[in-house]
SEDO-898810 format. One record per residue (C-alpha): y, z, x; residue in one letter. Coordinates in steps of 0.1 Angstrom, whole numbers, padded with zeros to 4 digits, always signed. Layout:
REM SEDO-898810
YZXa
...
***
This chain:
REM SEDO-898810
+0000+0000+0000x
+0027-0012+0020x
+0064+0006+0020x
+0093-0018+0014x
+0120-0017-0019x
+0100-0039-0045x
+0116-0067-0060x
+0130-0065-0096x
+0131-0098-0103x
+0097-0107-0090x
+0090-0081-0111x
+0102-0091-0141x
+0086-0122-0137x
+0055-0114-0131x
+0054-0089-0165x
+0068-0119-0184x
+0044-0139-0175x
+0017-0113-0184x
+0034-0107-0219x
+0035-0141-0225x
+0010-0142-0252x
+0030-0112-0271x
+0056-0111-0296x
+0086-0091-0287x
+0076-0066-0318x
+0042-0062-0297x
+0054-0054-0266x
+0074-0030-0277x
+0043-0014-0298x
+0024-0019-0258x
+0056+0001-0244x
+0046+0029-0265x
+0013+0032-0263x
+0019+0035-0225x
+0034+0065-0231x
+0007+0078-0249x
+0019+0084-0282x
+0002+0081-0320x
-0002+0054-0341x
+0025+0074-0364x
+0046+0080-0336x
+0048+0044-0329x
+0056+0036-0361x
+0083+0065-0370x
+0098+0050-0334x
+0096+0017-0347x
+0105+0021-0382x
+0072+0005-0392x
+0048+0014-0416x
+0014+0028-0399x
-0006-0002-0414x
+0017-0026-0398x
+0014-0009-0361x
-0023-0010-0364x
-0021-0047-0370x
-0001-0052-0340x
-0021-0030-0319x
-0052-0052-0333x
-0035-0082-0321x
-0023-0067-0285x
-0056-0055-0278x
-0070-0091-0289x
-0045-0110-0268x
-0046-0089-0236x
-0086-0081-0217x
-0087-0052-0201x
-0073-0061-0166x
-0042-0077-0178x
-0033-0049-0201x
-0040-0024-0177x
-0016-0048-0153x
+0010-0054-0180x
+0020-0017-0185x
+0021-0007-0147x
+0043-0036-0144x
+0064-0034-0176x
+0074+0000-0166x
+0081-0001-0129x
+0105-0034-0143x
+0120-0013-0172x
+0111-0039-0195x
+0101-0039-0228x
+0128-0023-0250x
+0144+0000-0229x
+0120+0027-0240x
+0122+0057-0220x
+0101+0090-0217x
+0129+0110-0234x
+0130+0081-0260x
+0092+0083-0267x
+0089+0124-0269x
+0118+0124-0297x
+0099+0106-0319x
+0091+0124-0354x
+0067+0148-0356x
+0032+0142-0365x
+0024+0174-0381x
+0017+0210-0377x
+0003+0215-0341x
+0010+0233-0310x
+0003+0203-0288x
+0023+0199-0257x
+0035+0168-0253x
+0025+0147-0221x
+0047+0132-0197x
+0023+0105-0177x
+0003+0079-0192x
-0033+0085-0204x
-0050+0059-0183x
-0084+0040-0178x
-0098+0059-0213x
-0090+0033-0234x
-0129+0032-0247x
-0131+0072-0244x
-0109+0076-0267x
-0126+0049-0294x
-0156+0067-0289x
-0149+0107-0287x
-0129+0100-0322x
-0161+0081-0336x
-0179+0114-0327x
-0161+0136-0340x
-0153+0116-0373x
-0198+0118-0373x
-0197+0156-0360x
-0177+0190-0373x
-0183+0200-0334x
-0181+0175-0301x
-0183+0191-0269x
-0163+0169-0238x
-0183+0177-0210x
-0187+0169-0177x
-0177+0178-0139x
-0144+0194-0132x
-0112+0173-0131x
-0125+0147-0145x
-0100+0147-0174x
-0114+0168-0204x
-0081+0185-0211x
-0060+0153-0212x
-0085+0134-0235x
-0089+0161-0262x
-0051+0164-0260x
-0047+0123-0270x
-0075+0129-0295x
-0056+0158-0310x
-0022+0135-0314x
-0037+0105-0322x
-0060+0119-0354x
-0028+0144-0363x
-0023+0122-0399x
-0056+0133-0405x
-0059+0171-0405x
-0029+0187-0431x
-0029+0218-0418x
-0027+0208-0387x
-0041+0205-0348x
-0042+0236-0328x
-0049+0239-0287x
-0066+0274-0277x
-0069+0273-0241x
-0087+0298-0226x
-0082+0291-0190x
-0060+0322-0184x
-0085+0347-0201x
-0115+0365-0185x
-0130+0393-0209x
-0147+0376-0238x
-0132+0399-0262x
-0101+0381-0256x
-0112+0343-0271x
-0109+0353-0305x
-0079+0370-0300x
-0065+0339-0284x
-0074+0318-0312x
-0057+0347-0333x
-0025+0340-0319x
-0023+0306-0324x
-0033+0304-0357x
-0009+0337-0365x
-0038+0357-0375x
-0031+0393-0376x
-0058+0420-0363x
-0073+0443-0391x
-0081+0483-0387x
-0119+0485-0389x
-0126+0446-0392x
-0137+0425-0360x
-0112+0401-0356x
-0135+0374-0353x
-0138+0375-0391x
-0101+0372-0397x
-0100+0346-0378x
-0129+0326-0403x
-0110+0340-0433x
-0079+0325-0427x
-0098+0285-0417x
-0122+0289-0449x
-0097+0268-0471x
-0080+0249-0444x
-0082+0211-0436x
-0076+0215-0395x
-0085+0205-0361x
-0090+0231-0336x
-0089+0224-0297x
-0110+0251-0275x
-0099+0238-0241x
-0119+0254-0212x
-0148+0273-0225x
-0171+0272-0196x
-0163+0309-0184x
-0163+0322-0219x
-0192+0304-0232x
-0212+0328-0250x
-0181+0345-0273x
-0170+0305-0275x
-0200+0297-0288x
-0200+0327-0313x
-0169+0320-0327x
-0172+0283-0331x
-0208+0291-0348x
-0192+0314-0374x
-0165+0285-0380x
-0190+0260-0386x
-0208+0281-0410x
-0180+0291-0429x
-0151+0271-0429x
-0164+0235-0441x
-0132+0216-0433x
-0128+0224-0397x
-0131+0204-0370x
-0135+0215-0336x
-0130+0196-0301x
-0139+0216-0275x
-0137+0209-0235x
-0163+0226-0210x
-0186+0219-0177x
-0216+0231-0200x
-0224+0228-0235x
-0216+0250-0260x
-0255+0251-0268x
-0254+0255-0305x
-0267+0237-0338x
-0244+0209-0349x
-0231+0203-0314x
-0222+0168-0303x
-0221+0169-0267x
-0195+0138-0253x
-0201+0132-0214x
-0168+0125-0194x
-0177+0106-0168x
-0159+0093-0140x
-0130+0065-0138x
-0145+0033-0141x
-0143+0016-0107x
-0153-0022-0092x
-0187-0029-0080x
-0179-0043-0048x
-0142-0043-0032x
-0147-0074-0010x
-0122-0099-0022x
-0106-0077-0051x
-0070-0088-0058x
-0043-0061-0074x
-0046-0080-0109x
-0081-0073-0108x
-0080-0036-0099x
-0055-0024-0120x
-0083-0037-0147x
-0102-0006-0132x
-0092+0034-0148x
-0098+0045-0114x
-0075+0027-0090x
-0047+0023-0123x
-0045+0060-0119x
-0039+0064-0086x
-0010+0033-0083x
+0003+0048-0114x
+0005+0084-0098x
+0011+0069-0060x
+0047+0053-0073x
+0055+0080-0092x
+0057+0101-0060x
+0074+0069-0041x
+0089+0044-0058x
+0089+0023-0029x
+0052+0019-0027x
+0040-0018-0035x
+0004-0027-0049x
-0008-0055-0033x
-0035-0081-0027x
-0042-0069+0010x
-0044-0032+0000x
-0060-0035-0031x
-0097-0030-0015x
-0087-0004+0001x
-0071+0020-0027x
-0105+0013-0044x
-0125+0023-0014x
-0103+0058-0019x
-0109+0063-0051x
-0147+0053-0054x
-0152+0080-0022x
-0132+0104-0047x
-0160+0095-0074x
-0135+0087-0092x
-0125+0120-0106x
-0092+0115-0120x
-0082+0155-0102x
-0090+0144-0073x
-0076+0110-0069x
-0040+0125-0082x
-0043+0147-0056x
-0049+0116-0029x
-0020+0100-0045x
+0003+0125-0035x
-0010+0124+0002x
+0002+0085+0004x
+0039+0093+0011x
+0031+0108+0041x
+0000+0089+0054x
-0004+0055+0059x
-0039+0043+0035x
-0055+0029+0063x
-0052+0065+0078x
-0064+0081+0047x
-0091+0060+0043x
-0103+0066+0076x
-0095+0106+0070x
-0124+0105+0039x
-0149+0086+0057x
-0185+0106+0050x
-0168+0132+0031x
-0177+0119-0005x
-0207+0104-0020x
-0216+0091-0053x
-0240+0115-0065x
-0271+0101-0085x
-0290+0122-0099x
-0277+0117-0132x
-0276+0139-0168x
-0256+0173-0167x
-0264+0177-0129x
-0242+0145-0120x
-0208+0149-0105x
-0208+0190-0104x
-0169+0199-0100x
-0176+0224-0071x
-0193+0196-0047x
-0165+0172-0055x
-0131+0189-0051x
-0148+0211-0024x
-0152+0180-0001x
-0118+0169-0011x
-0101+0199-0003x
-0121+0201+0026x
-0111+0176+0037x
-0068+0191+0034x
-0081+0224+0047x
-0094+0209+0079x
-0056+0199+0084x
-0047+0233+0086x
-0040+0252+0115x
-0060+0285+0118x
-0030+0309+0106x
-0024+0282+0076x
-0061+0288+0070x
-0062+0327+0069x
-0029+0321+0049x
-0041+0300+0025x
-0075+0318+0021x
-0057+0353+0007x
-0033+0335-0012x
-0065+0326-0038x
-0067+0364-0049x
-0029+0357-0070x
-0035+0345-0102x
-0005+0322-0115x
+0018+0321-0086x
+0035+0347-0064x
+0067+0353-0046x
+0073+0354-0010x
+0075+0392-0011x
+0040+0395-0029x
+0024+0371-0003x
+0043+0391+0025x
+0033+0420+0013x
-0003+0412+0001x
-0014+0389+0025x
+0003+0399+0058x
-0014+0419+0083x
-0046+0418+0102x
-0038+0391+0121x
-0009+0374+0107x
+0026+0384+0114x
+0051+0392+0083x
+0082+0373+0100x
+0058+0341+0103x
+0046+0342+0061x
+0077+0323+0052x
+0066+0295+0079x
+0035+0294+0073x
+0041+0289+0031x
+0064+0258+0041x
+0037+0246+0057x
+0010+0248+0038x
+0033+0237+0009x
+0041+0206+0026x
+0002+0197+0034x
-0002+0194-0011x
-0020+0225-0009x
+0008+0246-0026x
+0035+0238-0051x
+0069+0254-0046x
+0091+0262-0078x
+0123+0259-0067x
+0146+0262-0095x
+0147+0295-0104x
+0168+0319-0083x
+0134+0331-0061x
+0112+0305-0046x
+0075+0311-0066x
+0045+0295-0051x
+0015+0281-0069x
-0017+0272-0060x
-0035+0243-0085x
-0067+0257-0102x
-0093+0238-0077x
-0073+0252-0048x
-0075+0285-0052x
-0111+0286-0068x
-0119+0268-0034x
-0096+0299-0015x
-0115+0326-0033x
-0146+0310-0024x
-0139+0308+0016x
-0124+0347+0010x
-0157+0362-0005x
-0174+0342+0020x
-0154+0354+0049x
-0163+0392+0033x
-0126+0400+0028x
-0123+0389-0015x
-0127+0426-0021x
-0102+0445+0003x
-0072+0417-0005x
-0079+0425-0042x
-0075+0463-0042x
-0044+0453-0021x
-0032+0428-0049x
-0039+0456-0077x
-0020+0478-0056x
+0006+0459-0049x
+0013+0452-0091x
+0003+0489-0098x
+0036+0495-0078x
+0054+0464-0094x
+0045+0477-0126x
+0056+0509-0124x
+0091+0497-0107x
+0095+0473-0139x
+0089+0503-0162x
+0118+0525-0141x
+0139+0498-0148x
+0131+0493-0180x
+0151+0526-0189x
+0185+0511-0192x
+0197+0471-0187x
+0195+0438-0206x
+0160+0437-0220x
+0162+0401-0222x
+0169+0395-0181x
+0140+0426-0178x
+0118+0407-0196x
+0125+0375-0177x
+0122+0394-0145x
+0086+0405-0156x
+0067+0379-0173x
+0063+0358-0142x
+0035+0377-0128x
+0017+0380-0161x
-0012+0363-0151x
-0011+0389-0118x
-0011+0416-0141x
-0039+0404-0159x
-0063+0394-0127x
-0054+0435-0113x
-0065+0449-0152x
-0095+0426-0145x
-0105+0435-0112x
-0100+0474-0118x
-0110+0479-0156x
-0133+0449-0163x
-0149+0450-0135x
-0147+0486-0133x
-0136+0490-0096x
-0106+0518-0104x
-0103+0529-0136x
-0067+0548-0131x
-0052+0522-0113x
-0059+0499-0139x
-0052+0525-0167x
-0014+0531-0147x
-0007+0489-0150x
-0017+0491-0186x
+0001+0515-0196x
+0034+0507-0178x
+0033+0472-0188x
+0043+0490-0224x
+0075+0476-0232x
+0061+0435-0216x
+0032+0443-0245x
+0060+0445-0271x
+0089+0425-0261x
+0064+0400-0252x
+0049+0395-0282x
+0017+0404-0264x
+0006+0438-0289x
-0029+0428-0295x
-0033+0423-0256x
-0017+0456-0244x
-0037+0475-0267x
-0070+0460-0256x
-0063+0470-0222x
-0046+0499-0228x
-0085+0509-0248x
-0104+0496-0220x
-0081+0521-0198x
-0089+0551-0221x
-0123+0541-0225x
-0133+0547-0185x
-0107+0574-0178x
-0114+0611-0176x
-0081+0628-0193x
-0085+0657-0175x
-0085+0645-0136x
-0056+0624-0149x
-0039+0642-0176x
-0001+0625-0171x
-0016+0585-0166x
-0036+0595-0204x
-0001+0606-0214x
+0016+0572-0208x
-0011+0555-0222x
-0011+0571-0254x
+0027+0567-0253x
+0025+0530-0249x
-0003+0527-0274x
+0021+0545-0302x
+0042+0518-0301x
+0020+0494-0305x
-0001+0506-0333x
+0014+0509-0370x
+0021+0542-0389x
-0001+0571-0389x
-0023+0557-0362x
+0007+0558-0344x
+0017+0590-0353x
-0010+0602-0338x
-0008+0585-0305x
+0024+0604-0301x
+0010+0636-0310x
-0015+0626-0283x
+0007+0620-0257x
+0029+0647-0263x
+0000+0676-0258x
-0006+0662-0229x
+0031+0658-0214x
+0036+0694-0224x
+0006+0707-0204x
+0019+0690-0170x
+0052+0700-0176x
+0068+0665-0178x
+0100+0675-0204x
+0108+0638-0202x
+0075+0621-0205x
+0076+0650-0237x
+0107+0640-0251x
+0099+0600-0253x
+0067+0613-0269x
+0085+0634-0292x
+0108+0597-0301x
+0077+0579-0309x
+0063+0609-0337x
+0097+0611-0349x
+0097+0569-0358x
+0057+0583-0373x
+0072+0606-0390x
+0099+0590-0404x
+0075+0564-0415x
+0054+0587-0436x
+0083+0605-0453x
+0082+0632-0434x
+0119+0633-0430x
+0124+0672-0422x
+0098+0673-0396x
+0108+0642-0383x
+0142+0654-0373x
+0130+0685-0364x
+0116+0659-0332x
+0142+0642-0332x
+0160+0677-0322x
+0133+0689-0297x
+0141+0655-0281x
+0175+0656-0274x
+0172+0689-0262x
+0144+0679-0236x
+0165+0646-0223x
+0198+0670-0221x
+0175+0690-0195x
+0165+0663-0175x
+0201+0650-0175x
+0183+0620-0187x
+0213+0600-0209x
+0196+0571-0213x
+0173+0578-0236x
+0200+0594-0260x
+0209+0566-0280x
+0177+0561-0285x
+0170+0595-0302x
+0209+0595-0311x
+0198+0562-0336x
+0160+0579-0349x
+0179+0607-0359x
+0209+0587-0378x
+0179+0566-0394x
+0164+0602-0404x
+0195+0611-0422x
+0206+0578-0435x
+0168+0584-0455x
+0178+0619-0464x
+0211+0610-0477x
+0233+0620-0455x
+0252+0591-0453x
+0285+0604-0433x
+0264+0620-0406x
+0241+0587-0402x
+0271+0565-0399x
+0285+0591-0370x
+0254+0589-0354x
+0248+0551-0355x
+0283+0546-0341x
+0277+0570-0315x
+0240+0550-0306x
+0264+0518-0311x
+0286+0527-0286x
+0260+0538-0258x
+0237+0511-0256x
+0268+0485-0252x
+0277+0507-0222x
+0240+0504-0208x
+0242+0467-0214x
+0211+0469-0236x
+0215+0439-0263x
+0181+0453-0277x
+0192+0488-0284x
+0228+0472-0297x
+0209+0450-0322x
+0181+0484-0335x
+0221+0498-0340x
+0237+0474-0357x
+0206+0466-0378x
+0207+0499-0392x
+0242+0505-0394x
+0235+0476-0422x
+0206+0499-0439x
+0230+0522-0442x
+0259+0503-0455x
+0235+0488-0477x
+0224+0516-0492x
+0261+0531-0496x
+0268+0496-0516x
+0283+0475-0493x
+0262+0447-0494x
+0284+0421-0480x
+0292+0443-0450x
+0255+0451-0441x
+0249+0414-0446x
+0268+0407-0418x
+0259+0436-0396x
+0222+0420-0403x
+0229+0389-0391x
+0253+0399-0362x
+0218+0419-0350x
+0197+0389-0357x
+0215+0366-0337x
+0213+0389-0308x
+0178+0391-0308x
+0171+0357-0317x
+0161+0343-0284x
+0135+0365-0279x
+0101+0367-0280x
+0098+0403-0299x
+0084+0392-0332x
+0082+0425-0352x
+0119+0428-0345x
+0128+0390-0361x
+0108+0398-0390x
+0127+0431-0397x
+0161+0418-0400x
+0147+0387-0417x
+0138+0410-0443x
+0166+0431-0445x
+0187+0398-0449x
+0165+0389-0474x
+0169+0422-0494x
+0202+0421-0490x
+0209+0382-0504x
+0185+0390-0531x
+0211+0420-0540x
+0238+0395-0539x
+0226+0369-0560x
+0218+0340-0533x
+0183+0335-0542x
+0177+0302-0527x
+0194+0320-0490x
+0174+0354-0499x
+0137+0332-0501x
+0147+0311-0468x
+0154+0347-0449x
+0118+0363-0467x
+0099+0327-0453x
+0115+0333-0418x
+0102+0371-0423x
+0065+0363-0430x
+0062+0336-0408x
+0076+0361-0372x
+0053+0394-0392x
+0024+0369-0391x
+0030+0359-0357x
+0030+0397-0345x
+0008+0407-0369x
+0027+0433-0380x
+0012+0445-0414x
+0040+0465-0427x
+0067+0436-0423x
+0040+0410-0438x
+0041+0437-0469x
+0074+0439-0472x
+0083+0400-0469x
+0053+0399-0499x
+0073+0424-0520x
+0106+0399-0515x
+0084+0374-0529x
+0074+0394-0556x
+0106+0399-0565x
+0116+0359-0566x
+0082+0356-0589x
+0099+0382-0616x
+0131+0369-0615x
+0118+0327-0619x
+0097+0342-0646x
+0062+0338-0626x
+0057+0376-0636x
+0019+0374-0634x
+0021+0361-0597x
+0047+0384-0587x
+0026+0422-0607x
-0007+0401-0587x
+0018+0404-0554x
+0029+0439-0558x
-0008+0450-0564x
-0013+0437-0532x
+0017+0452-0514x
+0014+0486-0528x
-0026+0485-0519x
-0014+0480-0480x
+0014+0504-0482x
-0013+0534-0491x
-0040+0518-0467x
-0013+0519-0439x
-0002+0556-0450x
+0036+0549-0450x
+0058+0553-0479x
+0088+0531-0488x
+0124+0531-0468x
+0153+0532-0488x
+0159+0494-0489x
+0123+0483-0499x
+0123+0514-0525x
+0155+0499-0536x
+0135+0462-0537x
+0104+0481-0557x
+0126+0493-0581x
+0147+0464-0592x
+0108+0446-0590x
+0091+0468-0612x
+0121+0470-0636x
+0120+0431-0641x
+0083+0434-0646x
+0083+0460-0675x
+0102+0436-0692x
+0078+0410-0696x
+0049+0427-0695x
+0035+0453-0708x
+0017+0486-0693x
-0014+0474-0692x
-0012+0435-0683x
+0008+0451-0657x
-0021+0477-0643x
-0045+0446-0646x
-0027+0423-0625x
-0022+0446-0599x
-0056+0458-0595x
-0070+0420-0592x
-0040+0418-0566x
-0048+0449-0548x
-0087+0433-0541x
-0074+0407-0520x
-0072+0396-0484x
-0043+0390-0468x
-0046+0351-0469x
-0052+0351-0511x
-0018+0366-0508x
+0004+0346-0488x
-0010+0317-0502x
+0002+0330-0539x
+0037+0343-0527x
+0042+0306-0508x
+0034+0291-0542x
+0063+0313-0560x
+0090+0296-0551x
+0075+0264-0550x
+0067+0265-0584x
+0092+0253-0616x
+0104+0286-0632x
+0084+0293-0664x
+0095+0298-0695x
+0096+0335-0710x
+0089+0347-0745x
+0119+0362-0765x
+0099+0400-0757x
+0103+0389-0718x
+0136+0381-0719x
***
């Protein structure tokens, strides 16, 4: 592949000449499908009707073979023919659908046939399996599939990748997430999760399921059995192994049988060597395909087996060495392998000989280097590799150096664009570091020091967690997420040190919430509690009870406090006791237990004023307002809540300033100032809107709701209760789903819908007693107004009825009927209603 500028003009001839046999409307539909995208998308682009962009993909396919094709859209786009269309151009077309699908920003190439035939499976099969060796291109295939077969599936295509998971407890809470399923008190997850498919028309994408395979399996067998209209695409080196399985083989790019005398036309006809001049130009611009090199790209990429991984990493490796050279580099490091079935092509043998192959490149401190940088799981900073890694034969001072280095042989990627340099190493890379590290006998001792090392990070986060932006705390923490997971792994899963793990889990508290990660934090922070012995570590049980109080709804959490504050008291840690005495306040509170919730609230405020610890008082400053804003003591509250106000905008805490204003609208609320706790509402909702808390978005969604619905503004007040189910489901936050459900309750009485909305309420009031909480002022102002509507269009006993068939169902039965509410035309009421 010669360097030199290519020529635009030649160029431009040589794709019109290719295009020749096209209509202008066709090549435009060829431009697009270059990019990837749907039938639909083409034609929402186009301003076609899908029938029509068939047709003309009928007659491109027709007119072009294979070869030229494949030839016409490397050309077309290195010319910027064919309409002008540009990436940007492409990904704003309309969406296709519900679906979390990201969308892909190179060109699906050389599975042309792949694709005809996985979707011919899996119209034939509820289940096909993609399988085959690593890197072959699973992922990007299911990911077409999914976009292309969008129009199909109503409620939409979801991806579930499992790639950053270990514990196999975790898959069906990933697929939990996705689908916004919430978690259940004595009910596996697992059947939530088939509950809420059983009446849904919907593709599901489990992407990665070789190291969870048997809870994979599990799950997708309970789907299968249960929820008739799913379909699932899964990726995976093995097969899933169960009945109704379709297994699809992924095999290898297609390349030419002999290179002698190949031409560039004729090799761009192949997947394998289309790939690699796609990806080679895309790194160099100035890289031509020609005639004289053509023979040898395809002698790379059949000794690469044509494993689209590994020829995208050779591609990247031609700026800086001439092909000749890197020919000559691979020679007897790959070989086809032949033995055929599920033993052909294993991923390990493969990428092992290719990154051999870079490795040998290395000097011997890029080696050690490179070897301990495997035990970080989704990147690292230069201060956790320095700290981590250095020692024992490599000097601290040279770390920087020696990342540059080994960043600038493709072995790393550097992030440059945040204000820290963060390192990566790709997925083969580091499997391939981890393996030379175990062998070497040091995986072990670099992973206590990794735990270690975010044990201490953890902890430092936590410290500053006390007072600051939680926004730019958040963003300083979730970085090393995947870190914090591989430590919990190593010392909890794996059981190597059960308070180490047990201190990351439970100081990770506040990235569990904020994060929208609840579900997660609490099944480490029960894996912690499950190995630990309280009594050898009486003040790391403490925190984790604390942090599990806030994660856990009313009087479980209650009694998490209650938990942790015992435990405080008996080490004699006033302020560990005092943040334990916040959280059974909030429990309190929550149960009606207004007296003895101050009464904490006082005990609190006492403790913190001991400690000289004034950071935490607007905190309890704003519990305590909240207490007596329930108890009526409105001019009290309102002091309070100003004086809460006041001191988080001093800490610079836009989290704290938004809990104050928020309830500074309760209470204004619930003095009769509608209009001013409307906008105190919203001023709190915009602050938190960029986040990622989602209990917290569906609070003052309902409050705004609540408080339209007071005013009038039904059509603004159901917007606001849609916006509060939807971030409640997302969190799966039980009380907030409840109270969204009453709102909707509330617009089936008022449109007349009075059996849907007594059905609702049933429902509602059944979780409010299951959950052991009692009413707030606001939603006891909701229930009232509700049940005074209802008495007058029904009578006692239609009303009992309708309640108790509403109180029998699932969670699902009764979104469903609220989402129909407003939907519905009002209905008529008899003269005795009205």
């Amino acid at each position: 592949m010669q360097q030199g500028k290519p020529d635009r003009n030649a160029a431009k001839a040589t794709t019109a000449t290719l295009l020749s046999p096209l209509t202008r409307r066709e090549q435009e539909v060829l431009e697009l499908m270059a990019f990837g995208l749907a039938n639909k998308e083409i034609a929402d682009r186009l301003s076609l009707s899908r029938r029509t962009v068939e047709s003309h993909i009928d007659h491109v396919l027709g007119k072009l073979n294979a070869p030229t094709r494949a030839r016409a859209v490397v050309e077309a786009r290195r010319a910027g023919l064919l309409g002008g269309t540009t990436i940007s151009d492409a990904a704003s077309s309309a969406d296709s659908g519900p679906n979390n699908l990201p969308f892909q920003l190179t060109t699906l190439l050389g599975r042309e046939q792949d694709l005809v035939d996985a979707k011919s499976f899996l119209e034939a099969h509820r289940l096909v399996t993609l399988s085959g060796s690593g890197g072959v291109g699973k992922t990007r295939l299911a990911l077409r599939m999914g976009v292309d077969l969008l129009g199909l599936y109503p409620n939409g295509a979801w991806l579930c990748d499992f790639s950053p998971i270990s514990d196999l407890v975790l898959v069906a809470g990933t697929v939990a997430r996705v689908l916004v399923v919430r978690e259940q008190q004595n009910r596996p997850l697992i059947d939530s999760v088939v509950e809420s498919l059983k009446r849904k028309r919907a593709l599901l994408i489990f992407d990665n399921c070789e190291h969870v395979l048997d809870a994979a399996a599990e799950l997708v067998d309970e789907i299968l059995h249960n929820c008739p209209d799913i379909r699932i695409l899964a990726t995976s080196r093995q097969a899933l192994g169960i009945v109704g399985e379709m297994v699809y083989r992924v095999r290898s790019l297609s390349l030419p049988d002999s290179t002698e005398g190949l031409t560039a036309d004729e090799g761009l006809g192949y997947g394998a060597i289309a790939l690699f001049v796609d990806r080679a130009q895309a790194t160099d611009a100035r890289l031509a395909f020609t005639n004289e090199n053509a023979p040898i790209v395809a002698e790379i990429c059949a000794r690469l087996d044509g494993i689209p991984l590994a020829i995208e990493l050779a591609a990247t490796r031609s700026k800086v060495i001439n092909l000749h050279k890197l020919a000559r580099s691979l020679d007897n490091r790959f070989k086809v392998l032949t033995a055929g079935g599920r033993t052909a092509l294993p991923r390990h043998k493969t990428l092992t000989a290719l990154i051999d192959w870079s490795y040998d490149l290395l000097t011997q401190q890029e080696q050690a280097l490179f070897k301990r940088l495997g035990i970080f799981a989704g990147g690292f900073t230069l201060a956790a590799a320095t700290a981590v890694c250095g020692g024992d034969g490599l000097d601290e001072i040279e770390i920087l150096d020696l990342l540059a280095s080994v960043t600038d042989k493709s072995l790393l990627v550097a992030d440059t664009a945040g204000e820290h340099e963060r390192y990566y190493q790709l997925e083969s890379t580091r499997a391939y570091a981890l393996e030379k590290l175990a062998a070497g006998g040091d995986r072990e001792r670099l992973a206590r020091r990794h735990a270690e090392y975010f044990r201490d990070e953890a902890q430092a986060a936590d410290d500053r967690s006390r007072a600051g932006s939680t926004a730019a705390w958040l963003a300083s923490v979730e970085p090393e997420l995947d870190n914090y997971r591989a430590a919990l792994k190593w010392a909890l899963s794996e059981g190597h040190d059960m308070a180490l793990g047990g201190a990351v889990a439970g100081a990770l508290e506040r990235l569990w919430f904020f994060g929208g990660l609840t579900v997660e934090g609490r099944y480490w922070i029960g894996r912690a509690q499950a190995g630990l012995d309280e009594s050898a570590h009486p003040r790391l049980a403490a925190r984790l009870w604390r942090a599990l109080c806030r994660l856990v709804p009313g009087k479980h959490g209650h009694d998490c406090a209650e938990r942790a504050l015992a435990l405080y008291q008996s080490v004699g840690d006033g302020r560990g006791a005092a943040r334990a005495l916040l959280g059974l306040a909030y429990g309190l509170m929550q149960m009606g237990h207004l007296e003895e919730a101050s009464e904490a609230c006082g005990r609190a405020l006492t403790l913190l004023r001991e400690c000289k610890d004034e950071i935490l008082v607007a905190a309890v400053l704003s519990q305590h307002a909240s207490i007596h804003m329930d108890g009526g003591d409105v001019a009290l509250a309102r002091e309070l809540f100003a004086q809460a106000l006041a001191a988080y905008k001093t800490l610079g805490d836009e989290a704290g300033t938004a809990i104050a204003l928020g309830n500074l609208a309760e209470l204004e609320f619930a003095n009769g100032q509608v209009e001013q706790a409307l906008r105190l509402a919203s001023e709190a909702l915009e602050i938190v809107s960029s986040g990622k808390e989602a209990s917290t978005l569906a609070i003052w969604c309902c409050n705004i709701a609540a408080y339209r619905l007071a005013l009038g503004h039904l059509d603004a007040a159901h917007e606001s209760a849609r916006e509060a189910l939807r971030w409640a489901r997302r969190a799966q936050d039980p009380l907030q789903i409840v109270i969204a459900l009453q709102h909707f309750a509330s617009f089936g009485a008022l449109r007349g819908q009075a059996h849907s909305a007594a059905r609702l309420i049933g429902y509602v009031n059944a979780q409010y007693s299951e959950l052991g909480l009692e009413r707030e002022p606001t939603e006891r102002w909701g229930y009232e107004k509700l049940t005074a509507t209802l008495r007058e269009q029904l009578s006692d006993a239609e009303r009992e009825k309708l309640a108790a068939e509403g109180a029998a169902w699932l969670e699902d039965q009764a979104v469903e009927e609220a989402l129909k509410v407003y939907s519905s035309r009002p209905v008529a009421t008899s003269p005795r209603d009205r």
